[in-house]
Structure formats: structure tokens, C-alpha cells
C-alpha positions as protocol buffer text, in pm:
chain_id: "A"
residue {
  index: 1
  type: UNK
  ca { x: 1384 y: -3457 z: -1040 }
}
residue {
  index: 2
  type: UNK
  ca { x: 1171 y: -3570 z: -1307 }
}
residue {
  index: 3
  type: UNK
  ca { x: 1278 y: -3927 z: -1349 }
}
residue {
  index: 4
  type: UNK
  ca { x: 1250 y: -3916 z: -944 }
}
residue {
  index: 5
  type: UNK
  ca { x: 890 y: -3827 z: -912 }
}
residue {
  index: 6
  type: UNK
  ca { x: 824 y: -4147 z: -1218 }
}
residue {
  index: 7
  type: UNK
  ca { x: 945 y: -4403 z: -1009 }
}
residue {
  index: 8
  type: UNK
  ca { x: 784 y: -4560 z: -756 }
}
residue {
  index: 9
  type: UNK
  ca { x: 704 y: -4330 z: -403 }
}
residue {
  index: 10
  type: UNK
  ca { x: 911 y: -4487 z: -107 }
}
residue {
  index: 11
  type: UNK
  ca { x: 743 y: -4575 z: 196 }
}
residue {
  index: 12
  type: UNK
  ca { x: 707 y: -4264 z: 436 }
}
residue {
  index: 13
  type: UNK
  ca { x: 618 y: -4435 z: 730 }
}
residue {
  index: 14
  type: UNK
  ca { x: 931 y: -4627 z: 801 }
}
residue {
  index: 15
  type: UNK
  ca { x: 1053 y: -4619 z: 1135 }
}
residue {
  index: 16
  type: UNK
  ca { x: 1416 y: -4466 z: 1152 }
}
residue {
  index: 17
  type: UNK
  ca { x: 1599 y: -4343 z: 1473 }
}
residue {
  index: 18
  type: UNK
  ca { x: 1709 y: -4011 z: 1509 }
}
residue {
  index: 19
  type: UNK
  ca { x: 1952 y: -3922 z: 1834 }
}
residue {
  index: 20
  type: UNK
  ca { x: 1806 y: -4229 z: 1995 }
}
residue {
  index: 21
  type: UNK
  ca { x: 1437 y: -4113 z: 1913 }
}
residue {
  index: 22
  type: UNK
  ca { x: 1238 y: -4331 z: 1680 }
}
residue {
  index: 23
  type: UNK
  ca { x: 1077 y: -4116 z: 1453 }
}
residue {
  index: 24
  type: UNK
  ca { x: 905 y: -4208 z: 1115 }
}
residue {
  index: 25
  type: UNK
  ca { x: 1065 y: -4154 z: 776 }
}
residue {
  index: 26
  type: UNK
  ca { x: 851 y: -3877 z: 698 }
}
residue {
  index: 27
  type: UNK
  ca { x: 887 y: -3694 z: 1066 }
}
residue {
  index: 28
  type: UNK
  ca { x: 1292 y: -3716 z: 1020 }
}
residue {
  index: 29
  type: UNK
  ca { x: 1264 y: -3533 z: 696 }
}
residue {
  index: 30
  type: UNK
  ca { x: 1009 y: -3314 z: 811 }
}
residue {
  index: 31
  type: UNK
  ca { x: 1232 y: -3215 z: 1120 }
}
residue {
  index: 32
  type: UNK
  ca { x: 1585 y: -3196 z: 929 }
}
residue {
  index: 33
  type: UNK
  ca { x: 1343 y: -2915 z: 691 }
}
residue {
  index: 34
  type: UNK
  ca { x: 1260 y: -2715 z: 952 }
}
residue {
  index: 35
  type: UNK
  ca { x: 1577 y: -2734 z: 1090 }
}
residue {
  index: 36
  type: UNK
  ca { x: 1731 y: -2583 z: 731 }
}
residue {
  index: 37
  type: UNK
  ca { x: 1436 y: -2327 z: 705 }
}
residue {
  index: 38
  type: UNK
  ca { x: 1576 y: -2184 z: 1060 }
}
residue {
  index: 39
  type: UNK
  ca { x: 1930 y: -2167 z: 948 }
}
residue {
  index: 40
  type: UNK
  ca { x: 2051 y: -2436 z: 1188 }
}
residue {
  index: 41
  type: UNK
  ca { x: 2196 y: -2593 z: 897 }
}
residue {
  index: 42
  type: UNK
  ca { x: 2419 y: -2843 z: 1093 }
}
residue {
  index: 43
  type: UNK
  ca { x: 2167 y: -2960 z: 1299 }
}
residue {
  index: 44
  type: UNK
  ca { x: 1948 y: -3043 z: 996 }
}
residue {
  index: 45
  type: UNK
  ca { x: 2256 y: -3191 z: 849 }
}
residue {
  index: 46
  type: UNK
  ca { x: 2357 y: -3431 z: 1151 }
}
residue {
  index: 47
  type: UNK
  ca { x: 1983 y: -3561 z: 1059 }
}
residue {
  index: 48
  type: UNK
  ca { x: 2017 y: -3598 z: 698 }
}
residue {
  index: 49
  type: UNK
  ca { x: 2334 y: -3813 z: 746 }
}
residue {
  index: 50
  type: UNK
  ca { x: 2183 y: -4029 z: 1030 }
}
residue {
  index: 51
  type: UNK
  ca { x: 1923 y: -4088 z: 733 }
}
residue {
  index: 52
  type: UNK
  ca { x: 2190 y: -4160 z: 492 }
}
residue {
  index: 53
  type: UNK
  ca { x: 2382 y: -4424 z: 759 }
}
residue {
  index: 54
  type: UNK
  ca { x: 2037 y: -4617 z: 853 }
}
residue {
  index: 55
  type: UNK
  ca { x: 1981 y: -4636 z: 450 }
}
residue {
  index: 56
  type: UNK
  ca { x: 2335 y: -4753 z: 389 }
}
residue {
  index: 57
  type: UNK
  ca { x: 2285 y: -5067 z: 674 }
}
residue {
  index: 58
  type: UNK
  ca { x: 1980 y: -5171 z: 531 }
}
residue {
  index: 59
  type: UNK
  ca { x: 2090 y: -5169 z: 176 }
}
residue {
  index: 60
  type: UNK
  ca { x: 2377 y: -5376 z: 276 }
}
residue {
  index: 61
  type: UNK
  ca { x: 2099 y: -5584 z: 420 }
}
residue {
  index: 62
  type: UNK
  ca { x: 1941 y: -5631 z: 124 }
}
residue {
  index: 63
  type: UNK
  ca { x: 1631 y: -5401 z: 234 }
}
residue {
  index: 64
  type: UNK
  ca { x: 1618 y: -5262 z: -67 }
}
residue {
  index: 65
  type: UNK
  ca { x: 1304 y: -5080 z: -63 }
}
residue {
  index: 66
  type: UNK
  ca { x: 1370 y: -4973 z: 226 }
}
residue {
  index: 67
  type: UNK
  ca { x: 1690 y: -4843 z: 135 }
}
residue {
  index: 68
  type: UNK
  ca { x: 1535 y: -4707 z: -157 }
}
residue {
  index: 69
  type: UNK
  ca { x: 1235 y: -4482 z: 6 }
}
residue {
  index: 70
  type: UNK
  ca { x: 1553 y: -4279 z: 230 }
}
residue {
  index: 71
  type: UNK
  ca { x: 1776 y: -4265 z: -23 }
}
residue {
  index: 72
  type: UNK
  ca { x: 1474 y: -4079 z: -253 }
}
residue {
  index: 73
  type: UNK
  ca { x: 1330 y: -3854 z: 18 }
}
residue {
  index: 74
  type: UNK
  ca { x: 1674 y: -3707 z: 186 }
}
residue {
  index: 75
  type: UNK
  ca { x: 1775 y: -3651 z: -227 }
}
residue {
  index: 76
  type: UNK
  ca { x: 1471 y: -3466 z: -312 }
}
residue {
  index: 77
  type: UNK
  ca { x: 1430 y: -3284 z: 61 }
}
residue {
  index: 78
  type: UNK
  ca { x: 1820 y: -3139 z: -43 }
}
residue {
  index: 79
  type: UNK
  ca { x: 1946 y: -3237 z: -371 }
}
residue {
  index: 80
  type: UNK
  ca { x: 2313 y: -3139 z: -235 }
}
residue {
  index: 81
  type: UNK
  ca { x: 2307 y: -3480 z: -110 }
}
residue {
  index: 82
  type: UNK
  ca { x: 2372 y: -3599 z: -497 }
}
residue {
  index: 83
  type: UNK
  ca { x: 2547 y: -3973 z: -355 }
}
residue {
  index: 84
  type: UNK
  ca { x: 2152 y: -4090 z: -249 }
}
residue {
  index: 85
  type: UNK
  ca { x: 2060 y: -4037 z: -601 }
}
residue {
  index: 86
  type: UNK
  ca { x: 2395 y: -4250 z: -714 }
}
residue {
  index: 87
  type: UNK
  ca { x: 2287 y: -4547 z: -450 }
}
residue {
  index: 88
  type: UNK
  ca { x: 1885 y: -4525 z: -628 }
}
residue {
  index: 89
  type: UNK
  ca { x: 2084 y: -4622 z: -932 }
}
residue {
  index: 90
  type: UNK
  ca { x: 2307 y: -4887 z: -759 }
}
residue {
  index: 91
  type: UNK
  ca { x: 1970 y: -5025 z: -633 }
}
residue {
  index: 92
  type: UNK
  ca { x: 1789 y: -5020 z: -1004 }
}
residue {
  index: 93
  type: UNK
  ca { x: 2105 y: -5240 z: -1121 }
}
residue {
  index: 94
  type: UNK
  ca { x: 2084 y: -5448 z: -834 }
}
residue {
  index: 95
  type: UNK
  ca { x: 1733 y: -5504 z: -924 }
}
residue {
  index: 96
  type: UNK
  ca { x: 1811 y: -5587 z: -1275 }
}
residue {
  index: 97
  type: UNK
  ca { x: 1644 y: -5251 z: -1398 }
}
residue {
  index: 98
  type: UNK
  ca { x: 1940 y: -5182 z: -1586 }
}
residue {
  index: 99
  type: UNK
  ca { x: 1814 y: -4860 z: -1775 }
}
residue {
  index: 100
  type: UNK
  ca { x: 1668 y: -4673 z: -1491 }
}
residue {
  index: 101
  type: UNK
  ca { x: 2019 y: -4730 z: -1341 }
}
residue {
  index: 102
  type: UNK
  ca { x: 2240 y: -4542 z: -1602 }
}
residue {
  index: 103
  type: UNK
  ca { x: 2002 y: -4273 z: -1590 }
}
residue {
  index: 104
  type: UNK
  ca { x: 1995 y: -4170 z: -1240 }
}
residue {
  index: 105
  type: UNK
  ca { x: 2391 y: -4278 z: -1198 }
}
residue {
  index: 106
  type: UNK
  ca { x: 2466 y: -4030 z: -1529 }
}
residue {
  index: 107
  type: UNK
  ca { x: 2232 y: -3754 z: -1311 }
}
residue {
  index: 108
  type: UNK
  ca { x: 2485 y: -3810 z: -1037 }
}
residue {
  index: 109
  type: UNK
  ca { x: 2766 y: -3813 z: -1260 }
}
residue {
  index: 110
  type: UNK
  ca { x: 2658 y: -3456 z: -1370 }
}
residue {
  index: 111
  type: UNK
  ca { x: 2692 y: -3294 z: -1060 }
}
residue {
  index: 112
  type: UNK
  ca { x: 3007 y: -3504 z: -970 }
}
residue {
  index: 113
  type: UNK
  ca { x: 3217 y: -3635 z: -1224 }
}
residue {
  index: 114
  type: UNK
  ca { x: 3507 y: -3707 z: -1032 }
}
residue {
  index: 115
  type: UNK
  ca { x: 3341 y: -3998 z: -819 }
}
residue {
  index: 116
  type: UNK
  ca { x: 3501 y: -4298 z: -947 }
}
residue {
  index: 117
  type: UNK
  ca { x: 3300 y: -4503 z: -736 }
}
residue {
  index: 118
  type: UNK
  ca { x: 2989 y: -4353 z: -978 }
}
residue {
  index: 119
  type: UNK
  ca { x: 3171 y: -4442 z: -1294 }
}
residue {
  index: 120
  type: UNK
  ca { x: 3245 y: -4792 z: -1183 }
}
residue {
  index: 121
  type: UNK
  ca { x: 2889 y: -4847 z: -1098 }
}
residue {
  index: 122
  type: UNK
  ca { x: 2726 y: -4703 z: -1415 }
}
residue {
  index: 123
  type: UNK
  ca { x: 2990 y: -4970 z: -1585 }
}
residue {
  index: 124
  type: UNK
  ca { x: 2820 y: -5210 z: -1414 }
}
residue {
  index: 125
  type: UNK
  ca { x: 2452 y: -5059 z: -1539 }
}
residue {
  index: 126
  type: UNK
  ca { x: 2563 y: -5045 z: -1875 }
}
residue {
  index: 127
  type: UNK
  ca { x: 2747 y: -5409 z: -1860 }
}
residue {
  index: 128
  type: UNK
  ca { x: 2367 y: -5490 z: -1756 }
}
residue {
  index: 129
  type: UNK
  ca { x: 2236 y: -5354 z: -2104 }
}
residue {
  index: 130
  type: UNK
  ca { x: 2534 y: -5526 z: -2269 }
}
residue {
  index: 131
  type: UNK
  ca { x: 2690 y: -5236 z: -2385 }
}
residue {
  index: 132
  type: UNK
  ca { x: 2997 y: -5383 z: -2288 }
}
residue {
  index: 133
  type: UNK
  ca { x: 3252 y: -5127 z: -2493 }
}
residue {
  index: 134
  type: UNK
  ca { x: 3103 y: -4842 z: -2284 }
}
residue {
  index: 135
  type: UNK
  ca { x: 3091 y: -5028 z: -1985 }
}
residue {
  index: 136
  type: UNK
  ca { x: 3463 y: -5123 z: -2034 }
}
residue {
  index: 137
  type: UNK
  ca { x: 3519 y: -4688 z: -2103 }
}
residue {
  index: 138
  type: UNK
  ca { x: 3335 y: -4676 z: -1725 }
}
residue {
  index: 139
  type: UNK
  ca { x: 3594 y: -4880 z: -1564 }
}
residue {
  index: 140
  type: UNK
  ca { x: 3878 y: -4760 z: -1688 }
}
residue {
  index: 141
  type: UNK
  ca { x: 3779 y: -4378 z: -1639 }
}
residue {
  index: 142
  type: UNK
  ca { x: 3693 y: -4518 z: -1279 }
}
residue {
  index: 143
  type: UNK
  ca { x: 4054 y: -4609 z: -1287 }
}
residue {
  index: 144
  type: UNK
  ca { x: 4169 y: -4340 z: -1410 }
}
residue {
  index: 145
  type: UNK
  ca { x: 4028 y: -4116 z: -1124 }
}
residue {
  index: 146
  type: UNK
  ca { x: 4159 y: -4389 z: -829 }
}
residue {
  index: 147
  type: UNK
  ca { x: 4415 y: -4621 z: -1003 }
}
residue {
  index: 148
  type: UNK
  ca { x: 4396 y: -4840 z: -672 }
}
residue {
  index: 149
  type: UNK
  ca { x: 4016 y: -4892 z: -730 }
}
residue {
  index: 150
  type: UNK
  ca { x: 4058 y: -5310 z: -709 }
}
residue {
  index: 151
  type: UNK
  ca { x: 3659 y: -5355 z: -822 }
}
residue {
  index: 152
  type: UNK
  ca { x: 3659 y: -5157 z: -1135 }
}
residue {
  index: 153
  type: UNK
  ca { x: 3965 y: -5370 z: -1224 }
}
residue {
  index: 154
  type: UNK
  ca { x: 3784 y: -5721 z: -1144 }
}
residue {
  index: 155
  type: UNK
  ca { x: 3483 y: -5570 z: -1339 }
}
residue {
  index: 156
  type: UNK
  ca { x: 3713 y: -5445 z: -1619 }
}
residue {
  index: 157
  type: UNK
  ca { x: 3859 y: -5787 z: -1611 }
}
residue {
  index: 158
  type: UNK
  ca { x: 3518 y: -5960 z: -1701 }
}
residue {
  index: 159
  type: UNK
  ca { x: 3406 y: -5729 z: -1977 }
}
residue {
  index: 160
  type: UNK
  ca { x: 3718 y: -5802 z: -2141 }
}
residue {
  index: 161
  type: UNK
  ca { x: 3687 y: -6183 z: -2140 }
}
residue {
  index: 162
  type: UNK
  ca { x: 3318 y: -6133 z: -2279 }
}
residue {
  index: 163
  type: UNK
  ca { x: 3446 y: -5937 z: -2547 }
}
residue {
  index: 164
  type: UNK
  ca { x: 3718 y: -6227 z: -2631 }
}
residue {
  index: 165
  type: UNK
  ca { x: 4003 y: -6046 z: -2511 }
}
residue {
  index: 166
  type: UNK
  ca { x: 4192 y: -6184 z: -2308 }
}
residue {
  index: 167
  type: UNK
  ca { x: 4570 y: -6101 z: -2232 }
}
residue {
  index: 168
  type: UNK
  ca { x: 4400 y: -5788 z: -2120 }
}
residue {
  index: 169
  type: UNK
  ca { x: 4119 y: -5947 z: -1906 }
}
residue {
  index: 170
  type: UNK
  ca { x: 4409 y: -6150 z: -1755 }
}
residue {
  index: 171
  type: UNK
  ca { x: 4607 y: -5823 z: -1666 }
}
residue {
  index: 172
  type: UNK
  ca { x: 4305 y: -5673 z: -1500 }
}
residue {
  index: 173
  type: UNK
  ca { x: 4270 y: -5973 z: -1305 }
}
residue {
  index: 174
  type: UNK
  ca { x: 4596 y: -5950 z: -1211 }
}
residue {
  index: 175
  type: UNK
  ca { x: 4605 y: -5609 z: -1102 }
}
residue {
  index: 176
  type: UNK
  ca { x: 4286 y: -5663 z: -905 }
}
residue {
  index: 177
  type: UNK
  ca { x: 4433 y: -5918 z: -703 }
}
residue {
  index: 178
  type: UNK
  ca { x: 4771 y: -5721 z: -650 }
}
residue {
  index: 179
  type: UNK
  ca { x: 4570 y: -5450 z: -540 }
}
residue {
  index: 180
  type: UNK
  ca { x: 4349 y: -5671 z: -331 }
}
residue {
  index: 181
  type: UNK
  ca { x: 4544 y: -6037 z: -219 }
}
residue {
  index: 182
  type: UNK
  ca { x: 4204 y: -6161 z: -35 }
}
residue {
  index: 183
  type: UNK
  ca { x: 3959 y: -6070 z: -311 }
}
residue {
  index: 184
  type: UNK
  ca { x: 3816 y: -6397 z: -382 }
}
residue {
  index: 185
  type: UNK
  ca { x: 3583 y: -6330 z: -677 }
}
residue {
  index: 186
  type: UNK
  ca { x: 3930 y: -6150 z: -866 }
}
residue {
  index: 187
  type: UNK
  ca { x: 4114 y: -6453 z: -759 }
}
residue {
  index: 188
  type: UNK
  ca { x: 3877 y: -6624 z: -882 }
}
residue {
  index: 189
  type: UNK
  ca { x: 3823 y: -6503 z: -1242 }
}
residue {
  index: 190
  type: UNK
  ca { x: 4189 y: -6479 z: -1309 }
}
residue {
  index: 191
  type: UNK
  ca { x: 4204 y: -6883 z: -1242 }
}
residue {
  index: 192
  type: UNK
  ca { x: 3955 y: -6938 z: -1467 }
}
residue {
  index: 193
  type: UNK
  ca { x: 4054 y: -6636 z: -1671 }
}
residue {
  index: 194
  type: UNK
  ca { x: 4448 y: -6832 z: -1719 }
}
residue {
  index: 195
  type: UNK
  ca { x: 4235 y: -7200 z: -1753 }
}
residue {
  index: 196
  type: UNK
  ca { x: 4060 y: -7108 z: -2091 }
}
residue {
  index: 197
  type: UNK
  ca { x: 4375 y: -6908 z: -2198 }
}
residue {
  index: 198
  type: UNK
  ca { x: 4579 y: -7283 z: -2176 }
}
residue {
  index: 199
  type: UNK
  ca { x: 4256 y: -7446 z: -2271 }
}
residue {
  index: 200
  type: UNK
  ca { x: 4233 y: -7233 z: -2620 }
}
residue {
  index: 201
  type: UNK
  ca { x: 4647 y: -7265 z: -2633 }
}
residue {
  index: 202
  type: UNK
  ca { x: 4585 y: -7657 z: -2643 }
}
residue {
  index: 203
  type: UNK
  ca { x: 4274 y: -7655 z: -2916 }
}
């Protein structure tokens, strides 16, 4: 909660709707709060996931601040809702604030280390910092948890070929695409992935 309440506040006075009601960011919370406080807990939880939906399209919109201020007040109105504090950290590492990201993604991780979605993403925070051995332990605990997980093996795939190896950056390509037949940017890395292979064969 500490790291939280050091970041920047979100904007309260968004406009979200709320079973067809357009209420402000700070109203919905307010409302799913007194909902909890008089035991009506899935009322106030049908509200709290409404929040979390209209966060998740605007992310995906690239409304990021937007995104941001939901994700931050449904997490510290009820910290049970511990994937809003995993998607603040997804947005720090989209935002190139690579070191804020590991942090709140490890808080997540904490309460749910299971979520190989989480450990996939803090690979990708602490690719960022160019930690790339750790990042590499990320993805492959990622995969360890959901063996079909196609981007941890694409993003497995390129820490390899930064660290120079590359039969096994090749294989995670591979596996990627086997997983995933119409992923372009897998497809993608394993051509270039088996170019430089034939390229350094040749030199």
C-alpha cells in the first residue's frame, strides 16, 4: 500500500457507467463501499468488476491513465482484488518505468504466485532493466505453471537470442508458433531467429 500511495493519485472524477448509470470514478467506489459496509457483498462486487471491465477496455485502448486511476482505486478500496495491482505494473512497463513495474507485479506475485500470466509479465519488467537471466527464470516459471502459455515462449525466445543463445531461442520460437500458428510476431522472430543462425553458419 505504500508504494501505492507514492505514485501518482488517479483521476477521481472519471466518468464510468455503472448498470447503465453514469456515475464518476469516485461515486462508483464510494457506492460499491457502502454496499460492502452493509454486507451486500455481491452487489458491491458486481460494481467492483464493472470497474475492473471499463479499466480493462480502456487499457487496451491505450488510455492508460485512465486505466491506471481504476485499476489503483478498486485495489486500494478492496485489496482482494490483487490482479488491478498486477495490471498498475503492466502499465509502469508499458510506460517504460521498468522498476516501478517489478515492484508492484512481485506485490501481486505475493499474494498469488500461481498466476503465470504475473510471472510472464514481471519477465517482461525485468527484460526492461536488462536483467535478462532473471527475466528468462520469469518465463520459464510462467511456463512451468501453463506449459501452453504461447507469449512467455515468444518472450523466452527473445531473451535467449540477446543472450547469444540460440538453438534454444530457436526452440522457443518454435514452440510459440506450434502453440499459436497465427502469431505473427513468433513467426516472425523465428524467421529471423533461423536467418542469423545460417548467416553465422556461413561467416
Amino acid at each position: 500500500m505504500a508504494l501505492l500511495q507514492s505514485l501518482l493519485v488517479g483521476n477521481n472524477q472519471l466518468v464510468v457507467p455503472i448498470d447503465g448509470q453514469s456515475l464518476t470514478l469516485s461515486q462508483a467506489i464510494g457506492l460499491a463501499e457502502q454496499r460492502r459496509k452493509a454486507r451486500q457483498t455481491r452487489e458491491a462486487d458486481h460494481i467492483f468488476n464493472q470497474l475492473l471491465m471499463q479499466a480493462a477496455e480502456w487499457h487496451r485502448e491505450k488510455r492508460l491513465d485512465d486505466a491506471e486511476a481504476v485499476y489503483r482505486q478498486v485495489f486500494e478500496a478492496e485489496p482482494e482484488y490483487i490482479d488491478a495491482l498486477h495490471l498498475l505494473g503492466v502499465i509502469y512497463s508499458q510506460r517504460g518505468d521498468y522498476q516501478t513495474a517489478e515492484r508492484l507485479i512481485r506485490q501481486a506475485l505475493w499474494e498469488n504466485p500461481s498466476a503465470d500470466t504475473y510471472h510472464n509479465n514481471l519477465g517482461r519488467a525485468l527484460q526492461g532493466l536488462g536483467r535478462l537471466e532473471e527475466a528468462a527464470a520469469s518465463y520459464q516459471r510462467a511456463l512451468e505453471l501453463n506449459p501452453s502459455h504461447a507469449m512467455a515462449c515468444n518472450n523466452l525466445g527473445r531473451v535467449f537470442l540477446d543472450l547469444g543463445r540460440k538453438p534454444e531461442a530457436i526452440a522457443s520460437f518454435r514452440r510459440a508458433v506450434a502453440l499459436r500458428p497465427d502469431y505473427a510476431e513468433a513467426c516472425s522472430n523465428l524467421e529471423r531467429a533461423l536467418q542469423r543462425q545460417v548467416e553465422d553458419g556461413a561467416s
